[in-house]
C-alpha positions as CSV (number, residue, x, y, z in Angstrom):
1,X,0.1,-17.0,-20.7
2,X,-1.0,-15.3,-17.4
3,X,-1.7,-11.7,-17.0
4,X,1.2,-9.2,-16.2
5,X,0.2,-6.5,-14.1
6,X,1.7,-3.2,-14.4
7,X,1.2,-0.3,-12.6
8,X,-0.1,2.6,-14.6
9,X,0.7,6.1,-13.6
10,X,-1.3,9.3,-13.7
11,X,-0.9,13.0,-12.0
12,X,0.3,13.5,-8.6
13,X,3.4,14.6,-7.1
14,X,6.8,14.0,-8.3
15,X,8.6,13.7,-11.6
16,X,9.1,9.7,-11.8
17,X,7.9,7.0,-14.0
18,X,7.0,9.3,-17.3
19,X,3.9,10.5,-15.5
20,X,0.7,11.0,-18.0
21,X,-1.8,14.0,-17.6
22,X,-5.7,13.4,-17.4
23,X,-5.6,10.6,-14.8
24,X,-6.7,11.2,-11.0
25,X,-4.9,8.3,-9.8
26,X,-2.6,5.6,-10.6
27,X,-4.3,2.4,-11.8
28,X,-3.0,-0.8,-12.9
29,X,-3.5,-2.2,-16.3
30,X,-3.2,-5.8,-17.4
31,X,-1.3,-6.9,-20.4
32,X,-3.1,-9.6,-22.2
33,X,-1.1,-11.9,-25.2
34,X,-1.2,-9.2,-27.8
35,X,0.0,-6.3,-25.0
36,X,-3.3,-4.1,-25.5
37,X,-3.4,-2.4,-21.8
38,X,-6.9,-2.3,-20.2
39,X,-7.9,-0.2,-17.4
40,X,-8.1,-1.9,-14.3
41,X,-7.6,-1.8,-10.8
42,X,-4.9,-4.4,-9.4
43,X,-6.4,-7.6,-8.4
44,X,-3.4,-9.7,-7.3
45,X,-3.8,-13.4,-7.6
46,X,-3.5,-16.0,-5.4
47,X,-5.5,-15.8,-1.8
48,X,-3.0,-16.2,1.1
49,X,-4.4,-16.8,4.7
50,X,-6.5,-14.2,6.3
51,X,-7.1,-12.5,2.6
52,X,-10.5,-12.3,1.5
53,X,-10.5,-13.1,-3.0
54,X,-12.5,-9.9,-4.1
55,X,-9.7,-7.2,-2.6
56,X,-8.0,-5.1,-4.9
57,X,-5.1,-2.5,-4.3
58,X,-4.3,0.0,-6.1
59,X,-0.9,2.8,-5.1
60,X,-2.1,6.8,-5.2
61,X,0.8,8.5,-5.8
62,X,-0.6,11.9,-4.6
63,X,1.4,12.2,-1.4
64,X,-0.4,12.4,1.5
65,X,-0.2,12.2,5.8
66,X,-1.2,8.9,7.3
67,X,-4.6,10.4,8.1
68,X,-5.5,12.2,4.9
69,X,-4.6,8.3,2.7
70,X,-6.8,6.6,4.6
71,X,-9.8,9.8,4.2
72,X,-8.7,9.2,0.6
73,X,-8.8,5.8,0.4
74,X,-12.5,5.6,2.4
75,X,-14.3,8.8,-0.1
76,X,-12.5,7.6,-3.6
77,X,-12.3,3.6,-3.4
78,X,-14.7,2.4,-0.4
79,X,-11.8,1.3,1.4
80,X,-8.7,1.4,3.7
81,X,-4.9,1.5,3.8
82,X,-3.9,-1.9,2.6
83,X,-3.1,-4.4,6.0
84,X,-0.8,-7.5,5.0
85,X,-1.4,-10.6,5.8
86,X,1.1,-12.8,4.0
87,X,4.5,-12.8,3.1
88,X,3.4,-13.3,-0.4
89,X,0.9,-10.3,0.2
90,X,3.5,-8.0,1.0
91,X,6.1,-9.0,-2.1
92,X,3.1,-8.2,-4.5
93,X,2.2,-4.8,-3.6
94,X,6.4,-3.9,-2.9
95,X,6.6,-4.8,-6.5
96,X,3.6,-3.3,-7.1
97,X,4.6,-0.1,-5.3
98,X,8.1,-0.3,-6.7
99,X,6.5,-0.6,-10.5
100,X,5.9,3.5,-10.4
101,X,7.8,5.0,-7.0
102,X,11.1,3.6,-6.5
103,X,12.2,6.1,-4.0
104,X,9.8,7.4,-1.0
105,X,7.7,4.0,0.4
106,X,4.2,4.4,0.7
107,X,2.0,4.2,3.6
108,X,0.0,0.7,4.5
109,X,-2.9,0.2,7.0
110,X,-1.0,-0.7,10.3
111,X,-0.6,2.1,13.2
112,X,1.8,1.2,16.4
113,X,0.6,2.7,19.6
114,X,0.2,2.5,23.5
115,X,-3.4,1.7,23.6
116,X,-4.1,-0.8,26.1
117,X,-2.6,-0.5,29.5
118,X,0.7,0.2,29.2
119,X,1.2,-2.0,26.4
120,X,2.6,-1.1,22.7
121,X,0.6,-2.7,20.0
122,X,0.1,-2.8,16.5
123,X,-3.1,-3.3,14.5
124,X,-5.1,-2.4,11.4
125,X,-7.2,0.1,10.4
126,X,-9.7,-2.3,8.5
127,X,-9.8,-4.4,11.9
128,X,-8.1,-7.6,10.3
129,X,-6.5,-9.7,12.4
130,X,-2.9,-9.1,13.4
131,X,-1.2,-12.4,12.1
132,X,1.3,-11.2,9.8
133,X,4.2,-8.8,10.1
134,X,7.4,-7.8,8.5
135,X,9.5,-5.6,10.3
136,X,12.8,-4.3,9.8
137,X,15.4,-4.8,13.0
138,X,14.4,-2.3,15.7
139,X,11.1,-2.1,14.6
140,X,8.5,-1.1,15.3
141,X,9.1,2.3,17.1
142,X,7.6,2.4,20.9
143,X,8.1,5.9,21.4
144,X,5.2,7.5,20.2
145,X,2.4,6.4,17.8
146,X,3.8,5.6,14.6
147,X,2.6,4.9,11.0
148,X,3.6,2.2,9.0
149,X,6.1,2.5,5.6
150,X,6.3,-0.6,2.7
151,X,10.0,-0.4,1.6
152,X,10.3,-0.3,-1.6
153,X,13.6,-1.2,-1.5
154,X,13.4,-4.3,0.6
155,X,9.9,-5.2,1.2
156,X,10.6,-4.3,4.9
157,X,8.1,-2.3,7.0
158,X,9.0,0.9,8.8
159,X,7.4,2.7,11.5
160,X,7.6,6.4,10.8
161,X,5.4,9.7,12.4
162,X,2.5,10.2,11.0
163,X,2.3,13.1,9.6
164,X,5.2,12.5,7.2
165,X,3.4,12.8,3.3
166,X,3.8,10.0,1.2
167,X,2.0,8.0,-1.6
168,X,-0.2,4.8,-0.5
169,X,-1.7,1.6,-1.2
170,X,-5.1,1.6,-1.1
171,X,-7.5,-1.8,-0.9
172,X,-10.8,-2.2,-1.9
């Protein structure tokens, strides 16, 4: 039998998912054949296009703006907002997310703006290429720059202002 990942849960804000003290952030833990849970940070399987093998995600459920998750995610983990490349990508960490947070949807690593002549755009903050998107209808925004929301109630991604505090998905 494979590994079941779970997301583990630790301090922050909010009263959901019988929340344990003594933890900085959440982590996931893998359940192996006799359910021992290990400490670990998520690695999901499977390496869809554009995806390099040695990422790992992992949701902070300390709510945060836009700006300070990604601060957070470069000074604890080394890395970014999670950017999604696959539609099999994006199910993963909505589950993943889901797992601890079924009501506010976090924050992932694509901004929507009016950078280049004119013309709205969206792109990562790690600099991945754009190849993969999942909007809900009438998104994204083109009103103003915008953040990016993973629903965790339909996988669907929202573009909301920026300074809006929510949890995240970090990769690293």
């Amino acid at each position: 039998m494979g590994h079941k990942v779970e997301l583990g849960v630790a301090e922050g804000q909010g009263g959901h998912g019988g929340q344990q003290k003594g933890h900085r952030e959440n982590r996931c833990h893998t359940k192996g054949g006799r359910g021992a849970l290990d400490h670990a940070p998520c690695q999901l399987q499977g390496l869809p296009a554009g995806e390099t093998p040695q990422l790992r995600y992992t949701v902070v459920n300390k709510l945060r703006t836009y700006t300070a998750a990604q601060r957070y995610c470069q000074d604890v983990y080394r890395g970014q907002l999670a950017s999604v490349h696959s539609a099999s990508r994006n199910q993963e960490l909505e589950k993943l997310a889901k797992t601890f947070n079924k009501l506010i949807s976090p924050w992932i690593g694509a901004v929507t703006s009016c950078k280049q002549k004119g013309k709205w755009g969206s792109y990562w903050e790690d600099s991945s290429p754009w190849n993969y998107a999942n909007w809900a209808p009438t998104q994204p925004l083109h009103v103003i720059t915008t953040c990016t929301t993973l629903s965790v109630r339909d996988g669907l991604w929202r573009s909301r202002v920026c300074f809006q505090i929510r949890p995240f998905i970090c990769q690293y």
